[in-house]
N, C-alpha and C positions, 0 to 999 in steps of 0.2 A: 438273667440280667445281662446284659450287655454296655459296651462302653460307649455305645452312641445313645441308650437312655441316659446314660448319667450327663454325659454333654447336655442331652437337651434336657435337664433338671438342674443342671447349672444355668444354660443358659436364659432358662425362662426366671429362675429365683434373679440373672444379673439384669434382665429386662424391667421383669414385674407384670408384664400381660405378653399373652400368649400370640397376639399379633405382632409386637415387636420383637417378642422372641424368635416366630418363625423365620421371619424376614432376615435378622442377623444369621441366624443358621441354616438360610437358604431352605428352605422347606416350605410345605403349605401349613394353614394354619390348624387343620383336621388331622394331618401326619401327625404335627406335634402331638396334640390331644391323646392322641391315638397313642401315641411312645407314653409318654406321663402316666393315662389309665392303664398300659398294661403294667407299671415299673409298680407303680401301686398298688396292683391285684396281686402282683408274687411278691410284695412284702409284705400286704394283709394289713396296711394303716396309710392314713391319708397320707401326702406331701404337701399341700395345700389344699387352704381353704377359698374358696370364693367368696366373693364379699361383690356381689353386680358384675363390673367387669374387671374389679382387681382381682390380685391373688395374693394369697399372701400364706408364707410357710407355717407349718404347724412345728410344735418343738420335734416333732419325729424330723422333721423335713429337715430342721437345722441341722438335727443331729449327723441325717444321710449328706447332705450337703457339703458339709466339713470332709465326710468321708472318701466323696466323691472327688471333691478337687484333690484330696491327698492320692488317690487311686487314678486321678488324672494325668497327673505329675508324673506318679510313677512310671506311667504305661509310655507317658513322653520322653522320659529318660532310657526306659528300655531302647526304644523304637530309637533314640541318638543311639545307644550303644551298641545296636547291632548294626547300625550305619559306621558307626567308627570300627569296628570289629572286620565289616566287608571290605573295607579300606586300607584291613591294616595297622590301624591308627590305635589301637588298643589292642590289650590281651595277655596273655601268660604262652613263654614259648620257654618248654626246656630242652634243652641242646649236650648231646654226648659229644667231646672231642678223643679220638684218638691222642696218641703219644706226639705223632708228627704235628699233625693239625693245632694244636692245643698250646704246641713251641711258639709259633708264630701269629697264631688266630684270636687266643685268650683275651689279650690288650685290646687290640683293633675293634673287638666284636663290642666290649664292653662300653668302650667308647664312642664306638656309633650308635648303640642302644641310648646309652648317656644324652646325647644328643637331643632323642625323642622327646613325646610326651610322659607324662610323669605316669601316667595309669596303662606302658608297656612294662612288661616284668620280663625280665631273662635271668634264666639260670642257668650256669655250665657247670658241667660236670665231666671228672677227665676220668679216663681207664681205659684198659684192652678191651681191644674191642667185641671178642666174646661176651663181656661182663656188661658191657655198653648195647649189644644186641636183645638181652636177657631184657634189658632194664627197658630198651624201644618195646619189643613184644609185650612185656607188662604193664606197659604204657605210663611209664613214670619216666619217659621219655619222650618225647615229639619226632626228633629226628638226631642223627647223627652224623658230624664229619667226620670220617675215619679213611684209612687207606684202601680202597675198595677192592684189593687183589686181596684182602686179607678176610672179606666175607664169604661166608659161602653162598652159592647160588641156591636161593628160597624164592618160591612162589608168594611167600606173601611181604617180601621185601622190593622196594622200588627205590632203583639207583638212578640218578643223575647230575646234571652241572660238575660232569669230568675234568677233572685237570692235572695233567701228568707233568709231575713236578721232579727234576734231575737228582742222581744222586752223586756225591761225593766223597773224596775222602777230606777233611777237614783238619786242620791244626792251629795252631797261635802263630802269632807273629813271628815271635823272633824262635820258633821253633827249625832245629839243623835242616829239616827239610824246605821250611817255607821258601828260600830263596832258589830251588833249582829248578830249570826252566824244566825237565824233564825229571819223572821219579817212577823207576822201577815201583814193580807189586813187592819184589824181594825187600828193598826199600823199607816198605811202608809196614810189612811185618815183622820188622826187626823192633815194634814201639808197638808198647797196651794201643788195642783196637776197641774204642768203645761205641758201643750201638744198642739200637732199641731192639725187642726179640724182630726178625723177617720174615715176609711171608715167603712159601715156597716159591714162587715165582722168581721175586729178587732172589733167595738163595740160589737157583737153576742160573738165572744171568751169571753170579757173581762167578760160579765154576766154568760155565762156559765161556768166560772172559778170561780168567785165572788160573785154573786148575782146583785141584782138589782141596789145595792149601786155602781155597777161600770160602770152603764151606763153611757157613756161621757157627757150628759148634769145635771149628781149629781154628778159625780166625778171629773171634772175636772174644776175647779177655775180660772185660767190662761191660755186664749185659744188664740193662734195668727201664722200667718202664717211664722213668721221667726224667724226659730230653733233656730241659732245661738244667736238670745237675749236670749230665753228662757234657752239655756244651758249657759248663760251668769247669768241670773237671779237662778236657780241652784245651783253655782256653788259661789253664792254671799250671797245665802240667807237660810232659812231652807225648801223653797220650793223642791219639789219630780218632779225629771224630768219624762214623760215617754214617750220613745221613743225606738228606736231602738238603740241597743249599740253601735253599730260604732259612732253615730253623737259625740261622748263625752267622749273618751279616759280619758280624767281627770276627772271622776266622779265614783264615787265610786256606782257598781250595788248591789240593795239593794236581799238577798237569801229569798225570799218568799216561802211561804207553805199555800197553793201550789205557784208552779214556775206559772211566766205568760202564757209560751204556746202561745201568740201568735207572729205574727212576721209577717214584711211587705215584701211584693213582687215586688220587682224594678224590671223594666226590658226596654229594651228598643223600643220604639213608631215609627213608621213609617207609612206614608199614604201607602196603598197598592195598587199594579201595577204600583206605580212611581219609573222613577229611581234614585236611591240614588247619594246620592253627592257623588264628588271626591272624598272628603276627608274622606267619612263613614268609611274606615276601619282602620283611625288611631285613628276613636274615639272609636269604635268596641276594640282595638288593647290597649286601655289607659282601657275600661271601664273591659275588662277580667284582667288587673293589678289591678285596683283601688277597683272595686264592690266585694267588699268580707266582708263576716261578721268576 
């Protein structure tokens, strides 16, 4: 059975003869015939009856009739939805944020999703990103923004849409530091340093910039995986944020001598050789608006 018998078993029951049905369905009028006796041999009972040169449906016929146009619809509405799907325009997309990405990205994403059609679905989900990797490979994840010096290098992972975003040391306004045009690294370690755990890369910057004393496990006091308290706690108290400057628009970045120099690398995380959800290119599409230092 196929879906162009059943068209022309709609067609001809909305006609009534089989010359008018051809003609609306573009066919000849033996094709037809032709589709109708085979649709009726593999269900083993008539569709219609002939009556000279009308036709007219048997109660089976009505009964497949009903069916047809319901299995009609259906196949029409697939066939929209894989058109909205190719587009974009629909689908289920979940999304891991790193600790950085997830300070600044959370709001923005939700509210451009907001925006769409009502039948896009997005889900975020925040963690380190070993645990956000786990959860991509077991596929209860689509993709992830994370700091990408913090992944390791996998064959079956695909990185892109890099963007290297500055690091700082951060504080509150009327923090003793905020106002001096220059501040010592001695300075800035005399106050709780709080930060999200580093990857080895920034860790290597921060001592090559520093010294020893800026190793993440002597320099940093206040270590937890969710920025937002920590630029909460900043922002409250005379602790020294350090992070990237976006996560913390209301914080005042402290002018070191030397500058930090280093700076994280978001970008975005895909399994590779799968194919990407529907939805990837509205979040592709939010992440070139949003990811910018």
């Amino acid at each position: 059975m196929q879906l162009t018998q059943l068209r022309h078993l709609v067609g001809l029951a909305e006609c009534g003869s089989f010359s008018k049905a051809a003609k609306a369905l573009f066919i000849t009028q033996p094709a037809l015939s032709r589709s109708i006796r085979a649709l009726e041999a593999e269900l083993g009972l008539a569709l219609f009856d002939r009556v000279g040169h009308r036709i007219e449906l048997t109660s089976f016929g009505r009964d497949v009739l009903e069916r047809s146009r319901r299995l009609l619809d259906d196949a029409k509405e697939i066939g929209e939805l894989g058109s909205r799907l190719r587009g974009g325009q629909s689908g289920r997309l979940r999304v891991g944020l790193g600790s950085g990405p997830a300070a600044f990205l959370t709001a923005p994403l939700l509210e451009s999703f907001a925006a769409r059609r009502r039948d896009v679905y997005l889900e975020l989900a925040r963690g380190i990103t070993a645990l956000l990797l786990q959860r991509l490979r077991a596929r209860t994840l689509d993709a992830l923004v994370v700091d990408v010096l913090s992944v390791p290098a996998a064959a079956d992972l695909h990185i892109d849409m890099l963007v290297d975003m500055r690091g700082a040391f951060l504080c509150r306004q009327g923090h003793p530091l905020a106002r001096r045009k220059r501040v010592g690294f001695e300075q800035v370690v005399d106050y709780p340093i709080a930060c999200t755990p580093l990857s080895d890369d920034i860790a290597r910057a921060l001592m090559q910039r520093y010294g020893p004393r800026a190793h993440p496990d002597t320099l940093v006091t206040l270590r937890g995986d969710d920025l937002p308290s920590l630029v909460d706690v900043a922002s409250r108290t005379d602790a020294i944020l350090l992070a990237v400057r976006a996560v913390a628009p209301g914080l005042v970045e402290l002018a070191l001598e030397p500058a930090v120099g280093a700076s994280a690398r978001f970008g975005l995380v895909t399994l590779a050789g799968r194919s990407p959800a529907a939805a990837m290119p509205m979040l592709r599409d939010a992440l070139r608006e949003h990811l910018h230092d």
